[in-house]
BARODREN-454615 format. One record per residue (C-alpha): residue number from 1; y, x, z. Coordinates in steps of 0.25 Angstrom, whole numbers, plus 2048, in hexadecimal, padded with zeros to 3 digits. Layout:
N
<zati><pos>NUM</pos><py>Y</py><px>X</px><pz>Z</pz></zati>
...
//
This chain:
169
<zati><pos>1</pos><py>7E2</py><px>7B2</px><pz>815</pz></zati>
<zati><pos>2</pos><py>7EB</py><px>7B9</px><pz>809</pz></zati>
<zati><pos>3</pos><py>7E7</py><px>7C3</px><pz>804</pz></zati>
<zati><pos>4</pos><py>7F2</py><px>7CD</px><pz>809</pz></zati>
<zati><pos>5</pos><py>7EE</py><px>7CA</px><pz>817</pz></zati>
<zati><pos>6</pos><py>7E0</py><px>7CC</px><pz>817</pz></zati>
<zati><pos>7</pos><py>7D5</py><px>7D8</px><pz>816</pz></zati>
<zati><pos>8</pos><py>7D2</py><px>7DD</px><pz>807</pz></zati>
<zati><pos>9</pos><py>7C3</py><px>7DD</px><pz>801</pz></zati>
<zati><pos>10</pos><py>7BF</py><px>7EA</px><pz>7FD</pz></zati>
<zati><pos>11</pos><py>7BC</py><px>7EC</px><pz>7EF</pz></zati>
<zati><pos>12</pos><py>7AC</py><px>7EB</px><pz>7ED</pz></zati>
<zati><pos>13</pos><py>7AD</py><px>7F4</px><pz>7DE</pz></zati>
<zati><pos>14</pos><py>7BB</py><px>7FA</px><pz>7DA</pz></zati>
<zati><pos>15</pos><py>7B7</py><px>7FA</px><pz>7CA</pz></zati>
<zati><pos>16</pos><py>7B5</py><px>7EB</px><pz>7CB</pz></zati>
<zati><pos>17</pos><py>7BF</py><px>7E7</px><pz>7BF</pz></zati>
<zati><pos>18</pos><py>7C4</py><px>7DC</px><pz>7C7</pz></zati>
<zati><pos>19</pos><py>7C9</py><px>7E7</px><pz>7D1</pz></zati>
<zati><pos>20</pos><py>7CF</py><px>7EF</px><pz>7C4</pz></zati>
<zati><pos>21</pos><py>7D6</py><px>7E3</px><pz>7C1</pz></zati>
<zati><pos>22</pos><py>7DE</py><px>7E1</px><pz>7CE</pz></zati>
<zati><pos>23</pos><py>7E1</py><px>7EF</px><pz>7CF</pz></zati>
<zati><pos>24</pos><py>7E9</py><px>7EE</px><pz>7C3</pz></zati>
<zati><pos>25</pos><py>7EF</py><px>7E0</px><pz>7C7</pz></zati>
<zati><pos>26</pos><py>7F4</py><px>7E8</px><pz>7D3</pz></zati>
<zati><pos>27</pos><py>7F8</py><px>7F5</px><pz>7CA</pz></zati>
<zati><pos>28</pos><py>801</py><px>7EC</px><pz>7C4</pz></zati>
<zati><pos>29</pos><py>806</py><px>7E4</px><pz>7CF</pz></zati>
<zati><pos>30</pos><py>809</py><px>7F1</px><pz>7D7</pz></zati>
<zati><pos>31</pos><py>810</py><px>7F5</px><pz>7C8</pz></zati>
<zati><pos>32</pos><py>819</py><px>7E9</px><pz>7CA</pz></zati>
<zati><pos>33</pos><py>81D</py><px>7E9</px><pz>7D6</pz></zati>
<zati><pos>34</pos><py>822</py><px>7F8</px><pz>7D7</pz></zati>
<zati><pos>35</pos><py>81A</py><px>7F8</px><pz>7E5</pz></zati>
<zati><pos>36</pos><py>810</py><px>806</px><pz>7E7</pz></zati>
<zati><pos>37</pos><py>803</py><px>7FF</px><pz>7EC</pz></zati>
<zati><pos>38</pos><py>7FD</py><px>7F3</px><pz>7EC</pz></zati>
<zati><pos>39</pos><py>7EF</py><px>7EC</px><pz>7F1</pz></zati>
<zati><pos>40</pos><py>7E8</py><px>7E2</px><pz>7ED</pz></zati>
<zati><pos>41</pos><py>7EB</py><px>7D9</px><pz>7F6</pz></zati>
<zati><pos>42</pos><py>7FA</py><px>7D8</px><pz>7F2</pz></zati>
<zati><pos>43</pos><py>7F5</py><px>7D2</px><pz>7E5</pz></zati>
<zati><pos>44</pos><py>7EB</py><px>7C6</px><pz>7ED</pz></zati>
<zati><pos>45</pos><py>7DE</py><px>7CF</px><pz>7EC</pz></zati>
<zati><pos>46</pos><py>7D5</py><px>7D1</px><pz>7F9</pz></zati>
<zati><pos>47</pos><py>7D1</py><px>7DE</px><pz>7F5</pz></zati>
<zati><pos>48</pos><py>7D1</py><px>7EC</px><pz>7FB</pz></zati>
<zati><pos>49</pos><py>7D8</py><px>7F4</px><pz>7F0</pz></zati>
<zati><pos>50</pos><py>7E8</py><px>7FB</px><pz>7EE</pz></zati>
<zati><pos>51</pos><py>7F1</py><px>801</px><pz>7E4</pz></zati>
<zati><pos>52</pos><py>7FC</py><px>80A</px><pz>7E7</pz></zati>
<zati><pos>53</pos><py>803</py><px>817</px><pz>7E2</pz></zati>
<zati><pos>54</pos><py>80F</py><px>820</px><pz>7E8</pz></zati>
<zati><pos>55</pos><py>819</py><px>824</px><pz>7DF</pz></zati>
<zati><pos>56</pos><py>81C</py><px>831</px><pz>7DF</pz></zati>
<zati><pos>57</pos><py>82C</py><px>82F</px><pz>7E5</pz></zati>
<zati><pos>58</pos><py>824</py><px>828</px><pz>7F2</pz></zati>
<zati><pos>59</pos><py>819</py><px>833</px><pz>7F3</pz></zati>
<zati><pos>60</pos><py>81B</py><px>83E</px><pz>7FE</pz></zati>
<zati><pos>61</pos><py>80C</py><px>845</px><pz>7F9</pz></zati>
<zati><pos>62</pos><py>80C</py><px>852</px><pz>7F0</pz></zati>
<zati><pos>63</pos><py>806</py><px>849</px><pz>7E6</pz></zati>
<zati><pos>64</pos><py>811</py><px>840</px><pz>7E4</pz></zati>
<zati><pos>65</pos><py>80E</py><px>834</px><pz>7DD</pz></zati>
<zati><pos>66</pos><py>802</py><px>82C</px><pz>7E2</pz></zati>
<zati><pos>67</pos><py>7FC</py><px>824</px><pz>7D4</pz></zati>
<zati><pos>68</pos><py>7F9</py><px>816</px><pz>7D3</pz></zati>
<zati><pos>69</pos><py>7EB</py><px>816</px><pz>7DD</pz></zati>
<zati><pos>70</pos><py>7E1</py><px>80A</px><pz>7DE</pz></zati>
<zati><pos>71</pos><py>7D9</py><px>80C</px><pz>7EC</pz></zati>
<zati><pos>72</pos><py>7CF</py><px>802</px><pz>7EF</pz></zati>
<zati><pos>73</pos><py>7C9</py><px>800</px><pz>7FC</pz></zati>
<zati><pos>74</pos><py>7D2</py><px>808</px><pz>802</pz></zati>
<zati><pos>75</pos><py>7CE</py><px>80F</px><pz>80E</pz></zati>
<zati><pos>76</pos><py>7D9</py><px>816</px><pz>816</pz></zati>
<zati><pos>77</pos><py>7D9</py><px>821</px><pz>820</pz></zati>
<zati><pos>78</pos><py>7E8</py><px>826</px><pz>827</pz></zati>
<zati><pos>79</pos><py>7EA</py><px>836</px><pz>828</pz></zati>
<zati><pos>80</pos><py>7F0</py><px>837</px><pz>835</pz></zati>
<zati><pos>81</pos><py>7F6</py><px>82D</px><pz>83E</pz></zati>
<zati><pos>82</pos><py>806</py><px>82D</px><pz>83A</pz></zati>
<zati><pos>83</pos><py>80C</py><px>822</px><pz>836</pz></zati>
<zati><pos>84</pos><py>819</py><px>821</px><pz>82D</pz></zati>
<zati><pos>85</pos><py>821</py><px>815</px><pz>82D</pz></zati>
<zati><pos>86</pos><py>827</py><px>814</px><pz>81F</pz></zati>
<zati><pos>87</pos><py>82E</py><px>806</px><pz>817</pz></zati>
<zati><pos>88</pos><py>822</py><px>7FD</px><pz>810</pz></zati>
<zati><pos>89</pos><py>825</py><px>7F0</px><pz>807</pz></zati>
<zati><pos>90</pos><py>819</py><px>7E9</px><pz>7FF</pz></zati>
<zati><pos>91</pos><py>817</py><px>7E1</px><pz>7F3</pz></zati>
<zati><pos>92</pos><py>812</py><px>7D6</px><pz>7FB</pz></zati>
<zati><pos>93</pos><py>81D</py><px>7D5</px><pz>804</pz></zati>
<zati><pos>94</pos><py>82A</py><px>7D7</px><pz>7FB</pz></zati>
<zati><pos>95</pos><py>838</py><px>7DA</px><pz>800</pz></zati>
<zati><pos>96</pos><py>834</py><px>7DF</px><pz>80D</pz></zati>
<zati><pos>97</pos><py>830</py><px>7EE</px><pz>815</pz></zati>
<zati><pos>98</pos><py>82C</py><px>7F2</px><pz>821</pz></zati>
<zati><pos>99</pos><py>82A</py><px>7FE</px><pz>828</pz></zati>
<zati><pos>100</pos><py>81D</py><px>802</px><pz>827</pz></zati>
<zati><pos>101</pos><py>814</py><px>80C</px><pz>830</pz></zati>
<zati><pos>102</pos><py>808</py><px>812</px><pz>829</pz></zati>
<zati><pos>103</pos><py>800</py><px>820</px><pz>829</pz></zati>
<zati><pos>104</pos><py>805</py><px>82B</px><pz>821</pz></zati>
<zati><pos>105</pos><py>7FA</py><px>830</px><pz>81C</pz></zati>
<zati><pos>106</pos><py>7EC</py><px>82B</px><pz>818</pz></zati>
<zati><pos>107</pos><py>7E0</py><px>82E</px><pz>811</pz></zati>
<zati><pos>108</pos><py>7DD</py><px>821</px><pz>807</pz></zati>
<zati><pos>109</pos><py>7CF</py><px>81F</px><pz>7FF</pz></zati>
<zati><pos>110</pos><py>7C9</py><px>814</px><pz>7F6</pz></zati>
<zati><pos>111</pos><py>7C4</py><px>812</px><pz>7E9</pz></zati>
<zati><pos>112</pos><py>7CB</py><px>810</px><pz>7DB</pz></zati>
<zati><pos>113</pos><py>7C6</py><px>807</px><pz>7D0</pz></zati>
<zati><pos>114</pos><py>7BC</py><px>80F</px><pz>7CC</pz></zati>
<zati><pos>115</pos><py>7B6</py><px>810</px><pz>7DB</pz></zati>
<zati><pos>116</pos><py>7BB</py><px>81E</px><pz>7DB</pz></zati>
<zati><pos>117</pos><py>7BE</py><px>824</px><pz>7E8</pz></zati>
<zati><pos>118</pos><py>7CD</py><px>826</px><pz>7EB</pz></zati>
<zati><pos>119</pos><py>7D1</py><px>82D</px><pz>7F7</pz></zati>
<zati><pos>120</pos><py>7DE</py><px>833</px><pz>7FA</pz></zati>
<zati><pos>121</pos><py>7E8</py><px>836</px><pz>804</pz></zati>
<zati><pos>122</pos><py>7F6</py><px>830</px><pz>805</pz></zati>
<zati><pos>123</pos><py>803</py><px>835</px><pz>80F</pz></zati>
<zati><pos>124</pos><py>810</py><px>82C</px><pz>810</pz></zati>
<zati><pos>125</pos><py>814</py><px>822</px><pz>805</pz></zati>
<zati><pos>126</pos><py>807</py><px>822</px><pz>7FE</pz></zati>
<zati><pos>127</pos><py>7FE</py><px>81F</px><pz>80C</pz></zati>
<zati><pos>128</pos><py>809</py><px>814</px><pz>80F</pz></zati>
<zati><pos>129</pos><py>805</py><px>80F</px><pz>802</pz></zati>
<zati><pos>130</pos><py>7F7</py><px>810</px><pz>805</pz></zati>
<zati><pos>131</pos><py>7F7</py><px>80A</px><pz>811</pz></zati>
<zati><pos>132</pos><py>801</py><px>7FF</px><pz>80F</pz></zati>
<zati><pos>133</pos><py>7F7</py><px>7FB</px><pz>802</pz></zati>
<zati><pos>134</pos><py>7EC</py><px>7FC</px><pz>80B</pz></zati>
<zati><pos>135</pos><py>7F1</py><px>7F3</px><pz>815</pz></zati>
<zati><pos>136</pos><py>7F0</py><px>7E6</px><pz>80B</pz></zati>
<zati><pos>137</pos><py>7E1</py><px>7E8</px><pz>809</pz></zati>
<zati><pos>138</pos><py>7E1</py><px>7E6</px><pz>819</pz></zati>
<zati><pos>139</pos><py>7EB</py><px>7D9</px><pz>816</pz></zati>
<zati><pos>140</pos><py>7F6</py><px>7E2</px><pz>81F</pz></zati>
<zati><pos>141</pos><py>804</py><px>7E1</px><pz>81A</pz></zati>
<zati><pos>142</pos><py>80E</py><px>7ED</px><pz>81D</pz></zati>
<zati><pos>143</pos><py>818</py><px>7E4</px><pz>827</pz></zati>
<zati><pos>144</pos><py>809</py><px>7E4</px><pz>82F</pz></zati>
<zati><pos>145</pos><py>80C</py><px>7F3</px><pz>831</pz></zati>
<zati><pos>146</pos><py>81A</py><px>7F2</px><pz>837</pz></zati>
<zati><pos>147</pos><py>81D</py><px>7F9</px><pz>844</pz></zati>
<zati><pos>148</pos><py>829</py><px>7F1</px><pz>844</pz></zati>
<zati><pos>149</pos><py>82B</py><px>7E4</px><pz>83F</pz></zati>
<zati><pos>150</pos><py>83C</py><px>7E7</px><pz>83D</pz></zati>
<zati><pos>151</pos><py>839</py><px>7F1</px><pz>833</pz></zati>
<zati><pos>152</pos><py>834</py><px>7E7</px><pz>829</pz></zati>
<zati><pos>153</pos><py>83D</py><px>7DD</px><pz>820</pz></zati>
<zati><pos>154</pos><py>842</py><px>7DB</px><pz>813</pz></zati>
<zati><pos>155</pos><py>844</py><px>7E8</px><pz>80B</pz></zati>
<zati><pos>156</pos><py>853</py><px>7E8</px><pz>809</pz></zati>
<zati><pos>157</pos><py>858</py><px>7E1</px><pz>818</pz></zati>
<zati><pos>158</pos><py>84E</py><px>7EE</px><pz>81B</pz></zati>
<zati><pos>159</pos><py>855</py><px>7F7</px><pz>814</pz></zati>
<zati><pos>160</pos><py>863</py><px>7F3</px><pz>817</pz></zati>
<zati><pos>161</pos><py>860</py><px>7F5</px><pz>827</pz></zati>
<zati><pos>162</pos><py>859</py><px>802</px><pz>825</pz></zati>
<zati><pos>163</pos><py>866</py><px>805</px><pz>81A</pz></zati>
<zati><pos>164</pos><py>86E</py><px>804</px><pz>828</pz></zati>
<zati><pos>165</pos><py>865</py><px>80F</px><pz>82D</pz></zati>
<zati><pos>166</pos><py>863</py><px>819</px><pz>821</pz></zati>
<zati><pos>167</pos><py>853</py><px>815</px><pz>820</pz></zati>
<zati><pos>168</pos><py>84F</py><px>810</px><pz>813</pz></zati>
<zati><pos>169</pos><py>842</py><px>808</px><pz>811</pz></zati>
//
């Protein structure tokens, strides 16, 4: 089965050098790509462990800016039931979007390199990142998640049509 369709391992021991060194493989591939999030399964490995950050023209917290977090072993737990449909593309499906429903608030825990705790809460943007990063280390791409299969396809035929209609992806 390839890797991007099946169930991520967990991580037995977060400080494991080997687990530093993919991290930073990823760092880098995110870095690249221009992309916010990243797991490990979009780089070929089996394992239960995600990048991501929100910049701070994409955050709608008091905060602003979410920096580059690592979560490992991510656990997640929705805050309410609503769900917001919102455009999503991926580094492992270039050129294409679709219109995506997920929560709009969730509580997310894990552990960093170190095997510290992180916990933290997260509203729009930054809990669509989330989940949407989450989703690969259950082998579940974002078209999965569509509630209607026409509102996904290339980005620019996407854009032109919703052009016609004053949305923007």
């Amino acid at each position: 089965m390839p890797v991007l369709a099946g169930i991520a391992r967990p991580v037995e021991d977060p400080t494991d050098p080997k687990i530093h060194r993919l991290v930073a493989d990823m760092i880098e591939t995110l870095a690249d790509s221009g992309g916010v999030g990243l797991a490990a399964p979009q780089v070929h490995v089996p394992l239960r462990v995600m990048i991501f950050h929100v910049p701070a023209n994409r955050s709608t917290e008091a905060e602003g800016a979410v920096p580059l977090t690592v979560l490992i072993n991510p656990q997640l737990t929705p805050l309410g039931e609503e769900m917001v449909e919102d455009w999503e593309g991926c580094l492992s499906l270039p050129g294409l979007t679709g219109l995506v429903p997920r929560y709009r608030s969730l509580r997310y825990r894990g552990v960093d390199l170190d095997g510290r705790e992180v916990e933290r809460e997260a509203r729009d943007f930054h809990a669509r990142v989330v989940q949407h990063e989450y989703d690969h280390l259950d082998g579940v791409l974002y078209p999965r998640r569509l509630r209607d299969p026409s509102q996904f396809g290339f980005v620019e035929e996407i854009r032109k049509a919703l052009a016609a209609n004053r949305e923007q992806p």
